[in-house]
MARROVO-676008 format. One line per 10 residues: number of its first residue (from 1); their letters; for each residue x, y, z of C-alpha. Coordinates in steps of 0.25 Angstrom, whole numbers, plus 2048, in hexadecimal, padded with zeros to 3 digits. Layout:
NUM	a	X/Y/Z ~ ...
This chain:
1	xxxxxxxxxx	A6B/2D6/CEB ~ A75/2CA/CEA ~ A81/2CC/CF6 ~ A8F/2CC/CEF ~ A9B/2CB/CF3 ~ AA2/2D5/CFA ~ AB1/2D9/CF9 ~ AB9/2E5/CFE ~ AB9/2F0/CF7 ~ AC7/2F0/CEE
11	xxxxxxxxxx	AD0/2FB/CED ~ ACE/305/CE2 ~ ADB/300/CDB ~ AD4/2F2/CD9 ~ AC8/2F8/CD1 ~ ACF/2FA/CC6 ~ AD9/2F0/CBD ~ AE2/2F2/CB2 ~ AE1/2FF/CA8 ~ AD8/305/CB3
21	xxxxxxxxxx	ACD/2F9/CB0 ~ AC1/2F9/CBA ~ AC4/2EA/CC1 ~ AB7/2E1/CC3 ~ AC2/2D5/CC7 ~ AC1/2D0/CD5 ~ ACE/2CA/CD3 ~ AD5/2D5/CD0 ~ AE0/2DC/CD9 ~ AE4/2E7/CCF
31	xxxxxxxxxx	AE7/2F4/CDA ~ AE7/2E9/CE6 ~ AF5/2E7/CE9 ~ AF6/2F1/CF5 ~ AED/2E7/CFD ~ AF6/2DA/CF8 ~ AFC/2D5/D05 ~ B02/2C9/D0A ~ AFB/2C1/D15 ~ B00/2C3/D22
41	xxxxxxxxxx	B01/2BB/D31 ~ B04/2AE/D2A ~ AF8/2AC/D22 ~ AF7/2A2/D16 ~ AEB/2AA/D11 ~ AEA/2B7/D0B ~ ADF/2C0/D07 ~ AE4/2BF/CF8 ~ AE9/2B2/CF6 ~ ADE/2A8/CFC
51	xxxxxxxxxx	AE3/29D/CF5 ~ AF0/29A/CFE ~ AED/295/D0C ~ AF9/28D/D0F ~ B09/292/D0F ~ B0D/28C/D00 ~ B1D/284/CFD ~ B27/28F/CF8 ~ B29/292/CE9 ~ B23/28C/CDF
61	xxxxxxxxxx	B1D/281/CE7 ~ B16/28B/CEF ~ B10/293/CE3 ~ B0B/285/CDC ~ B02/282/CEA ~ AFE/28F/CEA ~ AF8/290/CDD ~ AF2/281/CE0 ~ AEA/289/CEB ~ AE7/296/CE3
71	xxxxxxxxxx	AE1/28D/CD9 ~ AD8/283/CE4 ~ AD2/290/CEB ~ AD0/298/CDD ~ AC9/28C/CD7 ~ ABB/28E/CD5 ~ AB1/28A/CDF ~ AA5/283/CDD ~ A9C/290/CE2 ~ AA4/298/CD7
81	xxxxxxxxxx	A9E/28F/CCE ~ A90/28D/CD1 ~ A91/29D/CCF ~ A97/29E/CC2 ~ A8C/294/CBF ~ A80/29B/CC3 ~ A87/2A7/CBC ~ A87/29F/CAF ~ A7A/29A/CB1 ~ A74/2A8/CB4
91	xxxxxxxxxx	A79/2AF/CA5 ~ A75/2A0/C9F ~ A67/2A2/CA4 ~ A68/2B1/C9C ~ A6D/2AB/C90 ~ A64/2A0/C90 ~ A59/2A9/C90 ~ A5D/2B1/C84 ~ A62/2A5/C7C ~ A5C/298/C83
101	xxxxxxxxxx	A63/28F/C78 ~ A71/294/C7B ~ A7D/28E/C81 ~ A85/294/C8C ~ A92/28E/C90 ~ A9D/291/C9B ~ AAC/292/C96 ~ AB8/298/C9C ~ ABC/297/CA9 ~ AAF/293/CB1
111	xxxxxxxxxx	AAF/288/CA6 ~ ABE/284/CA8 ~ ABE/285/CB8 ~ AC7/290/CB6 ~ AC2/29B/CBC ~ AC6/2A6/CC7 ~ ABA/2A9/CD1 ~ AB8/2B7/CC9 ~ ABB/2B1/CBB ~ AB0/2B3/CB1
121	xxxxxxxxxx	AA8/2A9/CAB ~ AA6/2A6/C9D ~ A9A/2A4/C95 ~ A97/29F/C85 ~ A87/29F/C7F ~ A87/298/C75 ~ A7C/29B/C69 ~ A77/29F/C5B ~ A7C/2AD/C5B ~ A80/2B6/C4F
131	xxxxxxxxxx	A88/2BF/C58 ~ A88/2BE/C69 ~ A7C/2C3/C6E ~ A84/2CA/C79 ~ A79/2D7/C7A ~ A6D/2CC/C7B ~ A75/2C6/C88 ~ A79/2D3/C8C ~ A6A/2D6/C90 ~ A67/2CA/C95
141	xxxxxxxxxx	A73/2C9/C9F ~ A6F/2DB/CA2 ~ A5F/2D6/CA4 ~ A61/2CC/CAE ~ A6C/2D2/CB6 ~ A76/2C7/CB4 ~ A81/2D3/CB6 ~ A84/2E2/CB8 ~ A81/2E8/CAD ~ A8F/2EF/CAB
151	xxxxxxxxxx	A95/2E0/CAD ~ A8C/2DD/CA0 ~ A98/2E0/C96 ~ A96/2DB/C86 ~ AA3/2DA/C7F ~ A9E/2D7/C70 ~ AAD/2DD/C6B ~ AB3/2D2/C70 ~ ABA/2C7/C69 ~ AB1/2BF/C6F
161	xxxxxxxxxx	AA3/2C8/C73 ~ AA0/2C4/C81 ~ A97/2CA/C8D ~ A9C/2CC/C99 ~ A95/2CE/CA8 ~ A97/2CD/CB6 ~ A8D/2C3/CBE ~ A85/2CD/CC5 ~ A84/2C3/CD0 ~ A8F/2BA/CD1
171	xxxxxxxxxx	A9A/2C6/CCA ~ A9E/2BB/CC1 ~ AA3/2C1/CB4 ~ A9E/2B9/CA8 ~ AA0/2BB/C99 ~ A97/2B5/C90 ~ A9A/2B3/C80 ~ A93/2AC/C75 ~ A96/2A1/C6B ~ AA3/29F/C6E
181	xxxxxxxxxx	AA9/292/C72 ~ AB7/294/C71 ~ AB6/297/C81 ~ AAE/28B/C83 ~ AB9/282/C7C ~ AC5/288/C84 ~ ABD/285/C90 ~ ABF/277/C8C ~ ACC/278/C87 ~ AD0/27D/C94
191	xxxxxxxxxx	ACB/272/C9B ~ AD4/26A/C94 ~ AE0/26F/C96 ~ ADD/273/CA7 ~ ADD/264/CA5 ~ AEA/261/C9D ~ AF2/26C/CA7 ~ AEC/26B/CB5 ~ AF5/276/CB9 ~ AED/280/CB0
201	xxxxxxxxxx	AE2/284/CBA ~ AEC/286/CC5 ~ AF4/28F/CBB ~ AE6/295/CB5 ~ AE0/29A/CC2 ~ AEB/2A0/CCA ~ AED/2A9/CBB ~ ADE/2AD/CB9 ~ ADE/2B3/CC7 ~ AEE/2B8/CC4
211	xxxxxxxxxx	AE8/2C0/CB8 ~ ADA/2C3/CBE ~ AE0/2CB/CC9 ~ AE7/2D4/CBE ~ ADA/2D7/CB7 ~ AE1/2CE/CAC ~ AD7/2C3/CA8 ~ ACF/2C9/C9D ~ AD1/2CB/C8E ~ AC8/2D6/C91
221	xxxxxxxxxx	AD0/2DD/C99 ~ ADE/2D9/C94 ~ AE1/2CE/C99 ~ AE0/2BF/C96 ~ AD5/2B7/C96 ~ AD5/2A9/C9F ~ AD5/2A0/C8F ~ AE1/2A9/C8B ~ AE7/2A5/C9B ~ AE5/297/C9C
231	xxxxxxxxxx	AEB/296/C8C ~ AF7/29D/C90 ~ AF9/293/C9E ~ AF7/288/C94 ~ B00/28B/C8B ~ B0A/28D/C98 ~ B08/27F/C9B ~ B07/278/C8D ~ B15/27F/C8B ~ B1D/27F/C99
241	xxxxxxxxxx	B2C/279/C98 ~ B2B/271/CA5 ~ B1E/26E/CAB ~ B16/266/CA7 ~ B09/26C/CAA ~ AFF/260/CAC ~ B06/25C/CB7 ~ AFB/262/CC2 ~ B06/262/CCD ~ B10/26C/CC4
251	xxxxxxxxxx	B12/278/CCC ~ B09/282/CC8 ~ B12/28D/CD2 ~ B1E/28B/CC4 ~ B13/28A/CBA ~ B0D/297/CBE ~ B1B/2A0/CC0 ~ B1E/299/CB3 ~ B10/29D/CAC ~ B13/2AC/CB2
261	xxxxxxxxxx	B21/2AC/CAC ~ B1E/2A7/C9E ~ B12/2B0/C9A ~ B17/2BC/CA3 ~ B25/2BB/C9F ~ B2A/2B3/C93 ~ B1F/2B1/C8A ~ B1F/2B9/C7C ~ B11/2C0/C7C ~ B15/2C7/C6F
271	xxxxxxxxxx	B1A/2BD/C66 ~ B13/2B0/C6D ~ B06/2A9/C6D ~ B02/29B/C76 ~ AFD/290/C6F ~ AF5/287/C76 ~ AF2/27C/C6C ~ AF9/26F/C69 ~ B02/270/C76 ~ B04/27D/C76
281	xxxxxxxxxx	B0E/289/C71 ~ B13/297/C6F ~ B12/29A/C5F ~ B17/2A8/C59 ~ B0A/2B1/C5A ~ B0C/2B2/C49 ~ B08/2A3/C49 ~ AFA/2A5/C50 ~ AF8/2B2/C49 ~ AF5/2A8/C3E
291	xxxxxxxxxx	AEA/2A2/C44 ~ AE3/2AF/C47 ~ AD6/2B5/C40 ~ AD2/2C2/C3F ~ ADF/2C7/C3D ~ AE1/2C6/C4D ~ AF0/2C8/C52 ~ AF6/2BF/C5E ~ AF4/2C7/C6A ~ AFF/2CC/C76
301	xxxxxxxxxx	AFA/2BD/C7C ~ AF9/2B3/C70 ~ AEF/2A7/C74 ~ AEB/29F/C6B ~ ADE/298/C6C ~ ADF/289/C6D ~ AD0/289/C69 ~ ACF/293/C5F ~ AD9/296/C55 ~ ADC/2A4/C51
311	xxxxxxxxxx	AD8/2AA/C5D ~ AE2/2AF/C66 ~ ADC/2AF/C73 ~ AE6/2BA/C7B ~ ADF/2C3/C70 ~ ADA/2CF/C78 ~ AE3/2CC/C84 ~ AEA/2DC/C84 ~ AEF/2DB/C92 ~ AF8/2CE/C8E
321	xxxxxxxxxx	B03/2D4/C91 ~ AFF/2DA/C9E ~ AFC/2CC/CA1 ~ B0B/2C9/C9E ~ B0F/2D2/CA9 ~ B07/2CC/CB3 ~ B0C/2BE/CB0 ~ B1A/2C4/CB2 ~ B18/2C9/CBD ~ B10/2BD/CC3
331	xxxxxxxxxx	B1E/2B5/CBD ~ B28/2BF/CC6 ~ B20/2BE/CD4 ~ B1D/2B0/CD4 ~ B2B/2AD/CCF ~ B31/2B3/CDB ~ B26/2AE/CE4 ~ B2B/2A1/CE1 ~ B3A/2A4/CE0 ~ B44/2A0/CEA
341	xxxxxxxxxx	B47/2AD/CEE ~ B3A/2AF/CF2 ~ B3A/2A3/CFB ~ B46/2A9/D02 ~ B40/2B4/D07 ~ B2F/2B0/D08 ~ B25/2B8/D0A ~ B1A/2B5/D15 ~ B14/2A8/D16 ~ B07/2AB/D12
351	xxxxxxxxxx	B0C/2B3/D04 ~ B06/2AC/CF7 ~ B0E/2AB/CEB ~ B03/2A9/CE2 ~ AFD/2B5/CE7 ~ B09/2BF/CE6 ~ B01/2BE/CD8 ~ AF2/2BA/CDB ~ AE9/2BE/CE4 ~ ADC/2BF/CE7
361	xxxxxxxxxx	AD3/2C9/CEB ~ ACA/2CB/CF5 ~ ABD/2CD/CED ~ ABF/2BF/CE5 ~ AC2/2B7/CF2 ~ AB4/2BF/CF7 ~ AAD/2BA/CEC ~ AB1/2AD/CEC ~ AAC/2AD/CF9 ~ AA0/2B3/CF6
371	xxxxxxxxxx	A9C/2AA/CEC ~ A9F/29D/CF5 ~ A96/2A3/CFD ~ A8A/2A5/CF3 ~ A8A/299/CEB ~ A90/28F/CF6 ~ A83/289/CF5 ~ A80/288/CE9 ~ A81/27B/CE0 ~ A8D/27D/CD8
381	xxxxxxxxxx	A8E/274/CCB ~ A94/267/CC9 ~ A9C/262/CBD ~ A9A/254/CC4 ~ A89/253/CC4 ~ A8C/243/CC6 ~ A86/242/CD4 ~ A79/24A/CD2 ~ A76/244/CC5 ~ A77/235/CCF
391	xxxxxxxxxx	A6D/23A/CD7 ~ A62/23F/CCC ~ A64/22F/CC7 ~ A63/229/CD2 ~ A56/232/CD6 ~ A4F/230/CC8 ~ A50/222/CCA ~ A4B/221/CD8 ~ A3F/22B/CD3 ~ A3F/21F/CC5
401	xxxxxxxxxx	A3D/214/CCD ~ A35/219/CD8 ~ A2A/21E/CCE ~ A2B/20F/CC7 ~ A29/208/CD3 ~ A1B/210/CD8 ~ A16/20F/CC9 ~ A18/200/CCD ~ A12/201/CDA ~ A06/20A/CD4
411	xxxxxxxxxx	A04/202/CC9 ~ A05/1F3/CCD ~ 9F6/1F0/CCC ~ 9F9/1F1/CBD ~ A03/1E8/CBB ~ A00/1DE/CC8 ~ A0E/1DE/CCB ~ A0C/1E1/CDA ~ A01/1DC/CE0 ~ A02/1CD/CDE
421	xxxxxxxxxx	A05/1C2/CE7 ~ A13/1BF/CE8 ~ A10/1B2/CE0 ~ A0A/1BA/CD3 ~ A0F/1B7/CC6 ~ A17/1C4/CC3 ~ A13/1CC/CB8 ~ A21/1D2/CB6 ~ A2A/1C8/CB9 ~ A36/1CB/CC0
431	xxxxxxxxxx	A42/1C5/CB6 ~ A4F/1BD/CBD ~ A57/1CA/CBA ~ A5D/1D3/CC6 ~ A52/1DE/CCA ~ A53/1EC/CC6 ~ A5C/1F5/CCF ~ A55/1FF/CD7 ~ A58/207/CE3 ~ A51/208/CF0
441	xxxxxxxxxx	A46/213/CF1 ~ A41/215/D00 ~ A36/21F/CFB ~ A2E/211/CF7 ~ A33/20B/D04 ~ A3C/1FE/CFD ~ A48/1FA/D00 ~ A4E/1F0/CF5 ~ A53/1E2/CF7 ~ A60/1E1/CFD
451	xxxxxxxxxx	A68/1DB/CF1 ~ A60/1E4/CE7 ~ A6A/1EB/CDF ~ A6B/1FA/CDE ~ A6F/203/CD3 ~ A7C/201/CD4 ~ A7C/1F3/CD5 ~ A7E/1F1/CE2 ~ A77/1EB/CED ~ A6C/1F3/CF4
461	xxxxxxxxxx	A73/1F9/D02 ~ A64/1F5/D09 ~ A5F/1E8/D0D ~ A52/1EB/D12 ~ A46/1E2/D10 ~ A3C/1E7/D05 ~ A32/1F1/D0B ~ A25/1F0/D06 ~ A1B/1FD/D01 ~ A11/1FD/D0C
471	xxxxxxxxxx	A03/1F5/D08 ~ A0B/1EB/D00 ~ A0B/1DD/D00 ~ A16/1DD/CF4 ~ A20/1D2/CF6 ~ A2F/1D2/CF1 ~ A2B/1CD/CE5 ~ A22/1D8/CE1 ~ A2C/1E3/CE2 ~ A35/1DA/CD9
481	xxxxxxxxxx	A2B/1DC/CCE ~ A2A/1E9/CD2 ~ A37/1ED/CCF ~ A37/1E4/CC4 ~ A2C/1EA/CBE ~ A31/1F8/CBF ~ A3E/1F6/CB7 ~ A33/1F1/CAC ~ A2B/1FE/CAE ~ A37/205/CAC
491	xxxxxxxxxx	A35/1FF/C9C ~ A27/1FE/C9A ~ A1C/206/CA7 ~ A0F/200/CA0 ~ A04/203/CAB ~ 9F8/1FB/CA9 ~ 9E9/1FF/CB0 ~ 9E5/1FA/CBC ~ 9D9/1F2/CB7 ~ 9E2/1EC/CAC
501	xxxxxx	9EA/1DE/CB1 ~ 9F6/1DD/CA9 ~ A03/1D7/CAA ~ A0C/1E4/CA4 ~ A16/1E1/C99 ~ A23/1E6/C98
């Protein structure tokens, strides 16, 4: 069987999350805090926070270079990639089998580049469906073992019906919907904005792991989804007093404790909702009930959907204000991590701000590690395909020529172009214009003239003298109409019978 990853076995406390919930969550450090400890004998590096390896500046300088380092060692590795990838490919191959003409597309986070090392991914078919066929694909996913069985969980009540499962192999959770693009919009709206606020990643990542630790990342279990997340920190930035917010170099240590102390302490989830559109705005929840369909009320966390109007997209989120107490918590540590007060009486050089609210667990760091190890060798897709696509050029027109010039070689009796005397009356007249361009090709053992041009229009980097094929007595001239003559085969290849003698037309 395939070896996995192994991790030490977690205390009993750790199996289980909030409301007594059995915890599948790597990241999770629910019932872990009797094994939090600081770092000793001056060590940068601490079992839970991996991220800092040098001693950081005091305040809020130190916590802005911290979450600089947090983000560059959470960001995602080309090996996690290439596994998500073969994940993707695998349930494709599934899908395509059932429905071969439909079309399966990644959104979310593996689309966006915003994804944890145990975030899910997210897939949308697209096809000519009455309803989602989610017991069809159910089968199929059971059949060929893509998952554990009790992973395989259809949620067809759902506002939006889904499947969800656990890659057997890799222990990648994947959800899987059907005809529905508002996800694969807000992929691309995302995109946009990561690129209008270049502070938004920074902010995103070192939230996701902030409320994945506290099993408070999914709708589905009450908390927030990553869409209703990156609306509420874009929203934070559209509407921040002071900061100008595309400036990359603002310090992300001030907008995270100011995040924190605006959703955890001062923002009204009962009467409020966030606007995202047109620059952005809190509005009464009354107004955007007026939008709503289906006789829907704002929820505790109003969202509206910039894509979608009507749909409030905190809808479903129970444990908003649970996630409202974290955040006020998060505000109170950081706060006095960063105070002045705090700097007069510091704690050991090796303590991490950032991770007096984040840390890291054992398992994921182990399976990180594991999957650098399996799929370190793996091609690992490109979004820049520029330099192998070069190379099959450049092949296919060495292969091109090459087979053009031994047709000319094989054939010459047929067109008495190569063996005349080097005084003959040329049947295909080499015109005044520069020679065609071709490149070297020691397989027929030439080497060009010296000051014949190459592809890119410079002069050849060889000055050898013309090599002849053995057995032949062809002079200088004769290659000339050679390669002269293959530019016209390129138009017109007429091959005429060796016991006819003609001149060929072109």
């Amino acid at each position: 069987c395939e070896p996995t990853h192994s991790s030490p076995t977690p205390h009993p406390a750790a199996m289980t999350g909030r409301r007594g919930r059995k915890s599948d969550n790597k990241a999770s450090t629910y019932g872990m805090n009797y094994l939090l400890s600081n770092c000793t004998n001056g060590n940068y590096t601490s079992t839970w926070t991996p991220w800092k390896t040098r001693k950081y500046n005091p305040g809020v300088i130190g916590l802005h270079e911290e979450v600089m380092d947090f983000y560059n060692f959470m960001s995602p590795r080309p090996e996690e990639a290439a596994m998500r990838k073969e994940v993707v490919n695998r349930i494709e191959m599934i899908i395509k089998e059932l429905w071969p003409t439909a079309d399966v597309q990644i959104f979310g986070s593996f689309s966006t580049g915003l994804y944890l090392p145990t975030s899910d991914i997210d897939l949308v078919v697209f096809g000519k469906w009455e309803r989602p066929p989610l017991p069809e694909l159910e089968q199929a996913l059971r059949k060929h073992n893509v998952a554990e069985p009790f992973s395989i969980k259809v949620l067809d009540k759902a506002t939006v019906p889904i499947i969800k499962l656990t890659d057997q192999e890799t222990e990648v959770k994947v959800d899987i919907s059907f005809n529905v693009e508002t996800g694969v919009k807000a992929a691309s709206f995302i995109k946009d904005y990561v690129k209008k606020y270049p502070v938004l990643p920074y902010l995103i990542f070192v939230l996701k792991q902030f409320l994945l630790q506290r099993d408070l990342n999914e709708v589905f279990t009450g908390g927030i989804s990553s869409y209703s997340l990156i609306l509420m920190v874009i929203s934070f930035l559209q509407l921040h007093p002071r900061i100008d917010a595309r400036n990359p170099n603002e310090n992300l240590g001030v907008l995270l404790i100011e995040f924190f102390e605006l959703y955890g302490r001062h923002f009204n989830y009962f009467k409020t909702g966030i606007r995202i559109k047109n620059g952005g705005a809190y509005i009464a929840k009354e107004e955007i009930m007026k939008a709503m369909t289906n006789g829907y009320r704002p929820s505790m966390l109003c969202i509206e959907d910039p894509l979608l109007s009507g749909n409030d997209v905190g809808r479903g989120s129970y444990g908003a204000m649970e996630v409202k107490r974290v955040f006020d918590y998060a505000y109170l540590v950081l706060s006095h991590a960063v105070s002045p007060l705090a700097q007069s009486y510091p704690n050991k050089d090796c303590e991490s701000t950032l991770g007096r609210i984040i840390r890291l667990t054992q398992e994921v760091i182990e399976y990180r590690e594991w999957i650098i190890k399996k799929w370190g060798g793996r091609d690992v897709a490109r979004t820049d395909n520029r330099g192998t696509i070069l190379l099959f050029i450049f092949f296919y027109i060495y292969i091109y020529i090459y087979i053009y010039i031994y047709i000319v070689i094989t054939f010459s009796s047929s067109c008495d172009l190569i063996f005349q005397d080097s005084d003959s009356t040329l049947p295909c007249p080499v015109p005044q214009s520069a020679l065609p361009t071709y490149a070297s090709f020691p397989p027929l053992g030439l080497a060009l003239p010296a000051r014949l041009n190459m592809g890119t229009g410079k002069p050849s980097m060889g000055g050898h003298p013309l090599l002849m094929p053995p057995g032949s007595q062809v002079g200088k001239q004769q290659w000339q109409q050679i390669l002269h003559c293959v530019q016209k085969f390129r138009n017109n290849l007429i091959i005429m019978p060796n016991n006819r003698k003609q001149t060929l037309e072109f």
